[in-house]
N, C-alpha and C positions, 0 to 999 in steps of 0.2 A: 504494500500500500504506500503510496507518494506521502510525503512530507513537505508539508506548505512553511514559507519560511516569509516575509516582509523585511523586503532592503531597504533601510531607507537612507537615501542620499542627497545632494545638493548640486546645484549645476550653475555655472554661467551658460547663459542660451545662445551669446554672442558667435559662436562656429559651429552652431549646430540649428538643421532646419526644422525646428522643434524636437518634441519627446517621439512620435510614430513614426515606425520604420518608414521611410518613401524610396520608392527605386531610383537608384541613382542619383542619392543625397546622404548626406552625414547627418544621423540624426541621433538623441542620446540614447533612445532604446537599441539601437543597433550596435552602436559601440558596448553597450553596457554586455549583451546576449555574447559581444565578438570577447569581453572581457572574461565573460564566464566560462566561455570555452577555452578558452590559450592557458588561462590561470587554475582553473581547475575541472577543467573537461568537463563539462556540463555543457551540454546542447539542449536544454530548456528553454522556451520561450517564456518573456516574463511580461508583463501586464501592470500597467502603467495605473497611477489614482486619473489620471488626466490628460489630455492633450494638448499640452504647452506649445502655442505659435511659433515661428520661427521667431528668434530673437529675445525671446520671453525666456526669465528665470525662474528658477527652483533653490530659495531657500530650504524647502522642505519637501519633499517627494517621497511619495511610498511605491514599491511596485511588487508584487506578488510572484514567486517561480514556486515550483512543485520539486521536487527531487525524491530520487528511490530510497536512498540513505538517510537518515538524521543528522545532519551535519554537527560535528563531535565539538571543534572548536570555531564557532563562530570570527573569534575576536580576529584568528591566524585569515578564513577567507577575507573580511576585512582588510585585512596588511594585503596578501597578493594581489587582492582586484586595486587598493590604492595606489601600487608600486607598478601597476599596468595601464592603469587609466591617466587621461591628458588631466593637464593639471585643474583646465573646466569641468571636471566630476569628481567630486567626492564622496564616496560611501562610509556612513557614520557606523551603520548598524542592520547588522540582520537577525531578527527576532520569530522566533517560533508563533505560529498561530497554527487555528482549526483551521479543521480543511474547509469549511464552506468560506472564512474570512477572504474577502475578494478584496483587492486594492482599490478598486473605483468605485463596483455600485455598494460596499460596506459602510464608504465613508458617512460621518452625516453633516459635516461642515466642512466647507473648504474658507480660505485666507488669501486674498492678496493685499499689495500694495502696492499703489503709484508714487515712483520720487520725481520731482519737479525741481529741475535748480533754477532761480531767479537770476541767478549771479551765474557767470560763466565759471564754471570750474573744471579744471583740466585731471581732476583727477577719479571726479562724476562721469566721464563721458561713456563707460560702458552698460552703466548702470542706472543712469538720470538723465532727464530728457532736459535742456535749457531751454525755457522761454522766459525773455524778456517781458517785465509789463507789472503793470499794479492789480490786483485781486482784491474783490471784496469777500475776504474767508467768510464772515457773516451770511450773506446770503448763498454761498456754496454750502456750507453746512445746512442751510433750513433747506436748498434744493437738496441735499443731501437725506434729511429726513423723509421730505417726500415722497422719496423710493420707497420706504415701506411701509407705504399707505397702498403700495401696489401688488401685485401678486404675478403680472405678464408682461415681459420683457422684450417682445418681438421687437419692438422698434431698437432697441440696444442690438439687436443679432447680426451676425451675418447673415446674407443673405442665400438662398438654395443649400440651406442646412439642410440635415438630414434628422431632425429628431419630432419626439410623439408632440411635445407640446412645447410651451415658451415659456412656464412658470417654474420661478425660481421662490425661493422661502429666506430673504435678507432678515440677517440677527442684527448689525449694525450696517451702518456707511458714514462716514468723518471723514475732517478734512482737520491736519493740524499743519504748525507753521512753528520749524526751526531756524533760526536764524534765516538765511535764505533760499533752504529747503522747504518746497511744499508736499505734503505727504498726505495721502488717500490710501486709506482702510476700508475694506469692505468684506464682509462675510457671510455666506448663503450655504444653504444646501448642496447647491449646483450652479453651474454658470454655461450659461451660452456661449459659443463663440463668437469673441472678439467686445464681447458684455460689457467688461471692466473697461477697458478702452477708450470705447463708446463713450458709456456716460461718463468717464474722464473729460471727455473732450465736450459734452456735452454743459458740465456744471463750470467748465472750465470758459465757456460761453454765458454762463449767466454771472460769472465773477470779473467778467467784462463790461458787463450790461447791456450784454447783446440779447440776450432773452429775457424777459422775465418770468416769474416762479408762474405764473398763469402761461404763458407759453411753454413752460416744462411739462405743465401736466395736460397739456393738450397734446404734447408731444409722445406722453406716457401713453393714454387713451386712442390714439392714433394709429399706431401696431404698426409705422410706417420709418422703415430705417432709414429713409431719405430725409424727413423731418429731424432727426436727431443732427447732433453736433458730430465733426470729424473725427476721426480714431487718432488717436495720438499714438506716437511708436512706440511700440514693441518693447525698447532697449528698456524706458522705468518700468515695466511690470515684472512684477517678483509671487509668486507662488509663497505664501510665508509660513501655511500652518494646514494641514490637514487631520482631521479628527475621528477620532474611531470609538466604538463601544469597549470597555476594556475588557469585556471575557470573553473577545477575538483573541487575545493575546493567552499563551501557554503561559502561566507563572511556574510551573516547575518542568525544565525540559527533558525531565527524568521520565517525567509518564505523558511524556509527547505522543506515544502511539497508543496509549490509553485514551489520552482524550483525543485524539485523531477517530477512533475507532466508533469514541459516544455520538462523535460530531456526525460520522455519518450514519450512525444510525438514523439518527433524528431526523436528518436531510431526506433518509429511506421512507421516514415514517411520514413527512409531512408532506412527499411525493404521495405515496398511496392514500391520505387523505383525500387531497388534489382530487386525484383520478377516482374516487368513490362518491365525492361532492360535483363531478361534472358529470360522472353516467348518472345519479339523482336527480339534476338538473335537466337530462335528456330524456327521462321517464315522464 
């Protein structure tokens, strides 16, 4: 039976075309799977919390692989994949979980943040976007709040996505001011592509006084990505914090195949519920 393990690592996005493998691009999932095999012969494919844009980083990233074996000494695959990997990826930690614990759809919050330097600084430039100009943080924070009077985000999306709906579940969104750092926090259940962005670029237009807070929400109710504000790049957005239930994780990895074993029972059990409750249903 496989044993499910959670790497979690860190990334600058800056040479790499996002987290998903693409043909014929350096991307970090791909370098990571090419790490696993040189360093310690594993050809598992591993499974991302997210899919980070091209140019977007990862403070914090979780991604899931299975393997035959219980891996004995964690800390030791740690050293080889670091001592292999470019110096844009860091792996902190790989941590035992149940086998159902899945790195994306497990999670129930995700984290980013946008950095904004006012001031040119030569030492921001891979990680902070310069724009010149005066802000009124006041009114970005209250369009800030307004987000979570909402619940449908389409007009934030990219557009000819591929998913079931456009509702995301925001816990906060802020805006603070470090010296001549501006910083955007935001945290949801899930995010759209190109979301954070978006409305980056969007509140980033009413701290202009190019819209006002009645044009935001007109803009919300709208469902139209044209109406929104431009997507600011890539380079400020940071992945910062991803959140899991904690009895995903194995606290003793002595009876890792113990509770590997309960996990899927359960998963066996709550299958054949499933399949008992829809031939019910077709009666």
């Amino acid at each position: 039976m496989p044993y499910r393990y959670f790497i979690k690592l860190s990334y600058n996005g800056r040479d790499f075309k996002g987290w998903q493998i693409q043909p014929n691009d350096v991307t970090v999932q791909s370098v990571m799977e090419k790490a696993l095999f040189f360093t310690c012969g594993l050809k598992t494919g591993i499974i991302g919390c997210g899919r980070t844009d091209t140019g977007v980083h990862a403070r914090v990233f979780y991604a899931h692989m299975d393997v035959e074996d219980a891996i004995s000494k964690p800390a030791d695959m740690v050293f080889k994949l670091n001592r292999f990997l470019p110096d844009s990826i860091a792996v902190k930690d790989i941590v035992p979980v149940k086998a159902d614990a899945h790195a994306r759809f497990s999670a129930i919050s995700r984290e980013y943040t946008y950095s904004i330097q006012t001031q040119k600084n030569p030492f921001r430039i891979q990680d902070s976007y310069y724009l010149h100009g005066n802000f009124n943080l006041d009114a970005m924070n209250t369009g800030a709040r307004l987000l979570l009077n909402h619940s449908d985000f389409e007009c934030f999306s990219k557009v000819k996505t591929q998913v079931a709906n456009f509702n995301c579940k925001l816990e906060f969104a802020e805006w603070k001011q470090n010296g001549s750092e501006l910083l955007f926090n935001i945290r949801a259940d899930r995010f759209l592509r190109n979301m954070v962005r978006s409305i980056v670029g969007t509140l980033l237009d009413v701290g202009r006084g190019r819209i006002d807070l009645g044009e935001l929400q007109n803009i919300l109710l709208s469902h139209d990505r044209r109406r929104a504000g431009r997507s600011v790049p890539a380079k400020g957005l940071s992945l910062t914090d991803v959140n899991y239930p904690e009895y995903l994780f194995v606290k003793e990895p002595e009876r890792f195949q113990e509770v590997n074993l309960l996990a899927e029972r359960d998963a066996t059990t709550r299958k054949v519920l499933k399949m008992n409750s829809i031939e019910s249903e077709s009666e």
